[in-house]
Backbone as JSON Lines, residues from 0, in Angstrom:
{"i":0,"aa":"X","n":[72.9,-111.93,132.25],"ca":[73.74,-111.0,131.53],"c":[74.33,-109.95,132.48]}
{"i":1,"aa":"X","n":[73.46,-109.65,133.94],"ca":[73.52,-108.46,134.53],"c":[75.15,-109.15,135.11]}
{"i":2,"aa":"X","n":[75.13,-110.47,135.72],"ca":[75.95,-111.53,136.77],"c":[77.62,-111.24,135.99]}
{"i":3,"aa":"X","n":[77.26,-111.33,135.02],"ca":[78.49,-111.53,133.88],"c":[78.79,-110.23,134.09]}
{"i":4,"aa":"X","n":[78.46,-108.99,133.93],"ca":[79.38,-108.03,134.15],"c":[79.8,-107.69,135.34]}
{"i":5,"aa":"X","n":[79.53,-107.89,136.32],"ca":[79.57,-107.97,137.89],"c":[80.76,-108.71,138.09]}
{"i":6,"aa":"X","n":[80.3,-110.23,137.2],"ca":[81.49,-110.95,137.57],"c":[82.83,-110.56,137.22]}
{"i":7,"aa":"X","n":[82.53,-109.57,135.88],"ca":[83.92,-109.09,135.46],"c":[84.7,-108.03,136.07]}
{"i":8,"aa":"X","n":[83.73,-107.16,136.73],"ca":[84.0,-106.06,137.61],"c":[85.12,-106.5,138.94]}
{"i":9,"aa":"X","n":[84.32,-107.61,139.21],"ca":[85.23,-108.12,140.45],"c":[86.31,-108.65,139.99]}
{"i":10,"aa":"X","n":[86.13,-109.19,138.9],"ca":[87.78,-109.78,138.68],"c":[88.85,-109.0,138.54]}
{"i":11,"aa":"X","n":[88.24,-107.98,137.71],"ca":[89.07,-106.78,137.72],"c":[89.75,-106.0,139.08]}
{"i":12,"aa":"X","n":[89.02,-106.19,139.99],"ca":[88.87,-105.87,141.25],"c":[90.52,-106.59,142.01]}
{"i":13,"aa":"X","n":[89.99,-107.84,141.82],"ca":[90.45,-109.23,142.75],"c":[92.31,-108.91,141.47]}
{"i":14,"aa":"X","n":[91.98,-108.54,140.31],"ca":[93.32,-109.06,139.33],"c":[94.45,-107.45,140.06]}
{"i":15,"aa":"X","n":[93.65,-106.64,140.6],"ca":[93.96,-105.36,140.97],"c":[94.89,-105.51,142.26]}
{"i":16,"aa":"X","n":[94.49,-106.27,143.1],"ca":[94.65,-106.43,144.43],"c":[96.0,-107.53,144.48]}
{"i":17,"aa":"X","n":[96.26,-108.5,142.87],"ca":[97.2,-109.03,143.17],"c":[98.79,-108.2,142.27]}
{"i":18,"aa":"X","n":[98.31,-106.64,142.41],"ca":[99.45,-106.06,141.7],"c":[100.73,-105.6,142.41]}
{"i":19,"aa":"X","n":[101.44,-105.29,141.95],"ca":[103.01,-104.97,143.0],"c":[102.65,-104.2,144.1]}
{"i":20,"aa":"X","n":[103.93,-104.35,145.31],"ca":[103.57,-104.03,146.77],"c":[104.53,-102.98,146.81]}
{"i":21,"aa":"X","n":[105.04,-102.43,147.47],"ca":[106.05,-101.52,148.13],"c":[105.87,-100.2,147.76]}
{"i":22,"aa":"X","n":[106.94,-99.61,147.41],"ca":[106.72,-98.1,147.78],"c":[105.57,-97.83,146.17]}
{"i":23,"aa":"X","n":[105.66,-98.4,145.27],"ca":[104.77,-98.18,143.83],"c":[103.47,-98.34,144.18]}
{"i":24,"aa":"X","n":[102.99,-99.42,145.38],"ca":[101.93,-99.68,146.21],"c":[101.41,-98.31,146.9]}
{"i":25,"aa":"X","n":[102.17,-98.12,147.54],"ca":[101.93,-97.26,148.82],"c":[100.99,-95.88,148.17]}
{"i":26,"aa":"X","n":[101.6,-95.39,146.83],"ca":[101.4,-94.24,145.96],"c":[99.94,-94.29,145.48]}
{"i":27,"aa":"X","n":[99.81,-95.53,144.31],"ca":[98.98,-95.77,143.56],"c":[97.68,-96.92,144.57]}
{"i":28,"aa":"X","n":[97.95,-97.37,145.56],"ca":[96.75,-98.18,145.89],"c":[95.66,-97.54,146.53]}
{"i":29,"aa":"X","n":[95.61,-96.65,146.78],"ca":[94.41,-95.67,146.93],"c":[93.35,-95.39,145.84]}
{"i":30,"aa":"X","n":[94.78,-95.16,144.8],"ca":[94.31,-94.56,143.42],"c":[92.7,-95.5,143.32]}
{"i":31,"aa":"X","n":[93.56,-96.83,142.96],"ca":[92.91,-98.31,142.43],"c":[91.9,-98.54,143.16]}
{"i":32,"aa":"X","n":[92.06,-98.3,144.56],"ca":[90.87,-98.7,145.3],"c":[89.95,-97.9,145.13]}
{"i":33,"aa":"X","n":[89.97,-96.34,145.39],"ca":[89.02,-95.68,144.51],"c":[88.28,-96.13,143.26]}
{"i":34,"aa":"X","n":[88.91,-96.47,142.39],"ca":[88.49,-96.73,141.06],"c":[87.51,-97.9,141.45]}
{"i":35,"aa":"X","n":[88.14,-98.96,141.99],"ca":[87.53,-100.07,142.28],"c":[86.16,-100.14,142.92]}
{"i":36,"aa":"X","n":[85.99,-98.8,143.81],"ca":[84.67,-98.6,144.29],"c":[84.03,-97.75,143.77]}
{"i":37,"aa":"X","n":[84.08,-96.96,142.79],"ca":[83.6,-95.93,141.74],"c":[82.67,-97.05,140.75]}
{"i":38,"aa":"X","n":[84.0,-98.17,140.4],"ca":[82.92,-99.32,139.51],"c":[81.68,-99.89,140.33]}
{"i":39,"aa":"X","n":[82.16,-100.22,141.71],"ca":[81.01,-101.09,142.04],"c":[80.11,-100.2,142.89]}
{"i":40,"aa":"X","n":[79.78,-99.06,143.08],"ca":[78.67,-97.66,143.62],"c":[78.18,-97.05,142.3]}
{"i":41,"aa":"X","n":[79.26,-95.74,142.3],"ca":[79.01,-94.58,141.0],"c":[80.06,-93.97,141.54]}
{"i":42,"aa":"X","n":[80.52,-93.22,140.48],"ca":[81.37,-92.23,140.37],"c":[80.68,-91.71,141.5]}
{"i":43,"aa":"X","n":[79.86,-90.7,140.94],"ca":[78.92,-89.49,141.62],"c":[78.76,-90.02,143.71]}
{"i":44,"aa":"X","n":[78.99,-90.58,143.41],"ca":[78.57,-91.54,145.13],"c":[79.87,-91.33,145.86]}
{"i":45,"aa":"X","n":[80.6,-91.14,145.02],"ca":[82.52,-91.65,145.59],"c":[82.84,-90.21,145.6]}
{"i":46,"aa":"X","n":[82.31,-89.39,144.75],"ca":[82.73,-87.88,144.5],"c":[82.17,-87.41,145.69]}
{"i":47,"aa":"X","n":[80.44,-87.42,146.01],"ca":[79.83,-86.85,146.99],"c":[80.26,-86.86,148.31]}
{"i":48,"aa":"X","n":[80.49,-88.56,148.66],"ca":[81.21,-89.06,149.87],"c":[82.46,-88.03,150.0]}
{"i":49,"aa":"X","n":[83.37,-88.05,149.24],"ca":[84.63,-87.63,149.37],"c":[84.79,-85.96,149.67]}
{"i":50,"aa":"X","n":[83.85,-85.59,148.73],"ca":[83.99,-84.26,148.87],"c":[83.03,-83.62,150.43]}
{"i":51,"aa":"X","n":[82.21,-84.21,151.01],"ca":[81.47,-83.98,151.65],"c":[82.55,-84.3,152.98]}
{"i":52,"aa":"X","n":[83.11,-85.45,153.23],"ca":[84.12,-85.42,154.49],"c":[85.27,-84.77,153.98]}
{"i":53,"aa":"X","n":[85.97,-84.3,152.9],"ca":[86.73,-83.1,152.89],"c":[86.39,-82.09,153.54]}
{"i":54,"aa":"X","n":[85.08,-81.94,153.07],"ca":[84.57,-80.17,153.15],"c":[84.62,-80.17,155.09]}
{"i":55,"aa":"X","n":[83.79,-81.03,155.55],"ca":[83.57,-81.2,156.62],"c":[84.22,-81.26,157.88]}
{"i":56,"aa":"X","n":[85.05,-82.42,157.52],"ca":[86.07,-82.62,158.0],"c":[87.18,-81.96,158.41]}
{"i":57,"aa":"X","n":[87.78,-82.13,157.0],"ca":[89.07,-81.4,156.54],"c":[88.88,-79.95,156.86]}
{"i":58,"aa":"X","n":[88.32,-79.23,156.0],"ca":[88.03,-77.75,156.19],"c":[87.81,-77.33,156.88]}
{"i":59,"aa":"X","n":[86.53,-77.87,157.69],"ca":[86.19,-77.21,159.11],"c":[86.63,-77.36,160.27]}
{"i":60,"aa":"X","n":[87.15,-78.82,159.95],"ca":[88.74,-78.98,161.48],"c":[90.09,-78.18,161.11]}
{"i":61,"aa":"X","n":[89.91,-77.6,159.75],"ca":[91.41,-76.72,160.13],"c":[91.04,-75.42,160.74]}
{"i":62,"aa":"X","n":[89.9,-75.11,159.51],"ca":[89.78,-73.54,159.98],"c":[89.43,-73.31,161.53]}
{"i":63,"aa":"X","n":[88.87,-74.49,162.23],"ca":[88.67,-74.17,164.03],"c":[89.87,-74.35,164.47]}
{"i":64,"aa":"X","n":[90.76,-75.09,164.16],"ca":[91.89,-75.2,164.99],"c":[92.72,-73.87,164.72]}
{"i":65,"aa":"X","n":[92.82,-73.01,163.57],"ca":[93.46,-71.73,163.42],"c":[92.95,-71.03,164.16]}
{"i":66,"aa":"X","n":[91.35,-70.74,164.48],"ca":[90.95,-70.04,165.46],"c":[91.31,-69.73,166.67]}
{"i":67,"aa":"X","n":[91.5,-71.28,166.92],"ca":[91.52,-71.45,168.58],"c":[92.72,-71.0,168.54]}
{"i":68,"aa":"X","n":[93.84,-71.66,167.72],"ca":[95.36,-71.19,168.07],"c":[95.48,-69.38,168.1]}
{"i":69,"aa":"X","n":[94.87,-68.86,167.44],"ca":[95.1,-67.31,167.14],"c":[94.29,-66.82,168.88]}
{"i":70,"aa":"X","n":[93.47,-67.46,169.56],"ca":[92.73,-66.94,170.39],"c":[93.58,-67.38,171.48]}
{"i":71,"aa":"X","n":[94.26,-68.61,171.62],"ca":[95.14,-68.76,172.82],"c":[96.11,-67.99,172.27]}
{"i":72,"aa":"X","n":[97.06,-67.45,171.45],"ca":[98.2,-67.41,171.28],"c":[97.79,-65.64,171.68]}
{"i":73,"aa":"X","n":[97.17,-65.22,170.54],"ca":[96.91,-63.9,170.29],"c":[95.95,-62.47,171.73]}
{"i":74,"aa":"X","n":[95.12,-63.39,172.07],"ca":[93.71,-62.79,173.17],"c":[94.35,-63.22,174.49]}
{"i":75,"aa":"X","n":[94.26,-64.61,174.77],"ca":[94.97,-64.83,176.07],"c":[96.53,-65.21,176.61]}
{"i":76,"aa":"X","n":[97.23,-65.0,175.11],"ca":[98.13,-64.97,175.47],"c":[99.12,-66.31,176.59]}
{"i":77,"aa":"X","n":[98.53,-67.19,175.71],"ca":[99.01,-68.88,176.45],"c":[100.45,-69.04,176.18]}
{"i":78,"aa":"X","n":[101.0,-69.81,176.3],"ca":[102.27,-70.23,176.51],"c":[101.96,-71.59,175.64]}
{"i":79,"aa":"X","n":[103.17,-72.11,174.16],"ca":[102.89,-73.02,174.1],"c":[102.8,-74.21,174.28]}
{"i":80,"aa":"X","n":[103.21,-74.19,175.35],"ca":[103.02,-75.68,176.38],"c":[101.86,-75.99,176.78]}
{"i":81,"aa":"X","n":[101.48,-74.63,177.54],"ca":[99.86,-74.72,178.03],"c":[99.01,-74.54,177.26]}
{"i":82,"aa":"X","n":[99.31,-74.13,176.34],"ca":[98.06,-74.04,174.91],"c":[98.14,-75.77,174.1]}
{"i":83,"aa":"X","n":[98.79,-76.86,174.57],"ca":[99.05,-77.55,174.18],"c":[98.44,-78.94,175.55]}
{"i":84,"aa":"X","n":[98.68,-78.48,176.75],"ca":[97.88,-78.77,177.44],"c":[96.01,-79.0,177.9]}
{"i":85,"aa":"X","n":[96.15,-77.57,176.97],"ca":[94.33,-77.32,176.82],"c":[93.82,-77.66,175.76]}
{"i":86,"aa":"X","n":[94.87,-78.03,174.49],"ca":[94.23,-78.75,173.46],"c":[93.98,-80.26,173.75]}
{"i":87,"aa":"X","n":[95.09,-80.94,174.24],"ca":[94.75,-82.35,175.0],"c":[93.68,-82.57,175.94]}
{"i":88,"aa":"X","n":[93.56,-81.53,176.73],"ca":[91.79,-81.79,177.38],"c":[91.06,-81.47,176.89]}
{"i":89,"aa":"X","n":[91.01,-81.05,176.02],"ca":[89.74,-80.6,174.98],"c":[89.51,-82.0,173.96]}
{"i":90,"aa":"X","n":[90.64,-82.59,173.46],"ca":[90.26,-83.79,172.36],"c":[89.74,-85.03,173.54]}
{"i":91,"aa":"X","n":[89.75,-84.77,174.51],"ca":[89.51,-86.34,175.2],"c":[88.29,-86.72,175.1]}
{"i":92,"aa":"X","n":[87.32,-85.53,174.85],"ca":[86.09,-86.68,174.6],"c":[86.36,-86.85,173.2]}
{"i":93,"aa":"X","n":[87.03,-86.77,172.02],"ca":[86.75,-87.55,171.15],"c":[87.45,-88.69,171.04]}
{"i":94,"aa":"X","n":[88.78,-89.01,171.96],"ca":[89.69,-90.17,172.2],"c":[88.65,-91.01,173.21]}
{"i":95,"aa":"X","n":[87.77,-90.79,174.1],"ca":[87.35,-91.77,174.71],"c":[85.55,-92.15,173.9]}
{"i":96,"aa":"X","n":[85.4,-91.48,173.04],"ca":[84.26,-91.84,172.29],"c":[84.37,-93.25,171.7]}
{"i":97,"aa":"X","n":[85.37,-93.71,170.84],"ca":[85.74,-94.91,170.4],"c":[85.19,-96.09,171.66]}
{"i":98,"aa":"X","n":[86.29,-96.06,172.88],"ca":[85.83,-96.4,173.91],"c":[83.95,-96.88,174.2]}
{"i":99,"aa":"X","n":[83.28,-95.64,174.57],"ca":[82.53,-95.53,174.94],"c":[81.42,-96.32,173.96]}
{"i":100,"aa":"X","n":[81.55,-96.07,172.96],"ca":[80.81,-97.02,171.89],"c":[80.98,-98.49,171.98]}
{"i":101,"aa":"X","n":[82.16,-98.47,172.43],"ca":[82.12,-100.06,172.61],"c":[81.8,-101.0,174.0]}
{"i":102,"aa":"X","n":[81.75,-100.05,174.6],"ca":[81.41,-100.52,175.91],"c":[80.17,-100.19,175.82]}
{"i":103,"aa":"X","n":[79.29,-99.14,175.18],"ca":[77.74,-99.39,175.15],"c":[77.34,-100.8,174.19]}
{"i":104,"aa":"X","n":[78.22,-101.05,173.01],"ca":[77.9,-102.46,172.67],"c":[77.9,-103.53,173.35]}
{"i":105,"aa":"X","n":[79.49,-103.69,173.94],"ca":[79.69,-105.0,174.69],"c":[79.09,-105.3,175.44]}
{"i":106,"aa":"X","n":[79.07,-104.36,177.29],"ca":[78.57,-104.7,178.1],"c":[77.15,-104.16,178.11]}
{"i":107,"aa":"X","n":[76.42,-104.6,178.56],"ca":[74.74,-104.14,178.38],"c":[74.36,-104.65,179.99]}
{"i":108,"aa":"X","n":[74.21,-103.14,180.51],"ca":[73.59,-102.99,182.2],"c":[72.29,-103.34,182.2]}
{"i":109,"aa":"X","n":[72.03,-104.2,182.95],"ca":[70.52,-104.86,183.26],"c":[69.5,-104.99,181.84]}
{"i":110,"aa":"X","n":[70.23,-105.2,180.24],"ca":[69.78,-106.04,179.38],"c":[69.74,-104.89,178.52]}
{"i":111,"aa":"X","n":[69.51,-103.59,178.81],"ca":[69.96,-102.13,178.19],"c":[70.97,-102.23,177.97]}
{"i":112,"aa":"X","n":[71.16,-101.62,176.33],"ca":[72.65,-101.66,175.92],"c":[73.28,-99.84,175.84]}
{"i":113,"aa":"X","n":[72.11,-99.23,175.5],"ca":[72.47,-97.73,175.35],"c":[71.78,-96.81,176.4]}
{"i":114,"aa":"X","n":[70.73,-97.35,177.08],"ca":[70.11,-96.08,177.29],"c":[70.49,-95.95,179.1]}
{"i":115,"aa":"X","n":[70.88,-97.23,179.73],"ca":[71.95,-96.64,181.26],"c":[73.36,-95.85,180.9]}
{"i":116,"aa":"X","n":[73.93,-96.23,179.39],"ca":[75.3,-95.14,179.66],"c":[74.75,-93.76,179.14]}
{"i":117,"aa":"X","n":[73.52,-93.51,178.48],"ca":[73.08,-91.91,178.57],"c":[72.82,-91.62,179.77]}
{"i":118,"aa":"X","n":[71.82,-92.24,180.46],"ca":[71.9,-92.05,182.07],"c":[73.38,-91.37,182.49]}
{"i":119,"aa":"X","n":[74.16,-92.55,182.84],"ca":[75.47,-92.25,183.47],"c":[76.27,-91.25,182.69]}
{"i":120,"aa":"X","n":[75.8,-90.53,181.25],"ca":[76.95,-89.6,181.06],"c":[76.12,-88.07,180.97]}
């Protein structure tokens, strides 16, 4: 009895996925996919998730980046070229993190997969 509603969930799912494409797509397929994973988790799961990398995320990467801009612009008085310069060396470790994860997966130094690139960093 449990299979049967499951099964219907997904169909609903799968009947979702074969609905119109283009710009009506672009708007609403978030919507659906939400919904679609609200049925198969919980609401409450999709709310928590969401609101928790908002808060996190969202919020706390703006309000630091206003900071910093008010402290180069305002205290030291940067130029915005070079305040634009020092924001690009500042994000590079999170542009080469991607990287780095995958090269601790792929290649594995003497049968260690993680613990020579803590060494080396």
């Amino acid at each position: 009895m449990v299979e049967e509603g499951n099964i219907e969930a997904s169909n609903k799912a799968v009947e979702e996925d074969n609905g119109p494409k283009g710009l009506y797509y672009c708007f609403w397929g978030p919507i659906y996919w939400f919904r679609m994973l609200a049925l198969e988790t919980h609401w409450s799961f999709v709310f928590a998730v969401v609101s928790t990398y908002g808060i996190s995320q969202g919020l706390g990467g703006a309000l630091a980046r206003v900071g910093t801009e008010y402290y180069m612009k305002d205290v030291q008085k940067v130029q915005p070229s070079e305040s634009q310069v020092y924001t690009g060396i500042t994000s590079i470790p999170w542009i080469v993190k991607p990287i780095w994860g995958l090269l601790t997966d792929v290649i594995p130094i003497r049968g260690y997969r993680r613990r020579p690139y803590f060494i080396l960093s």
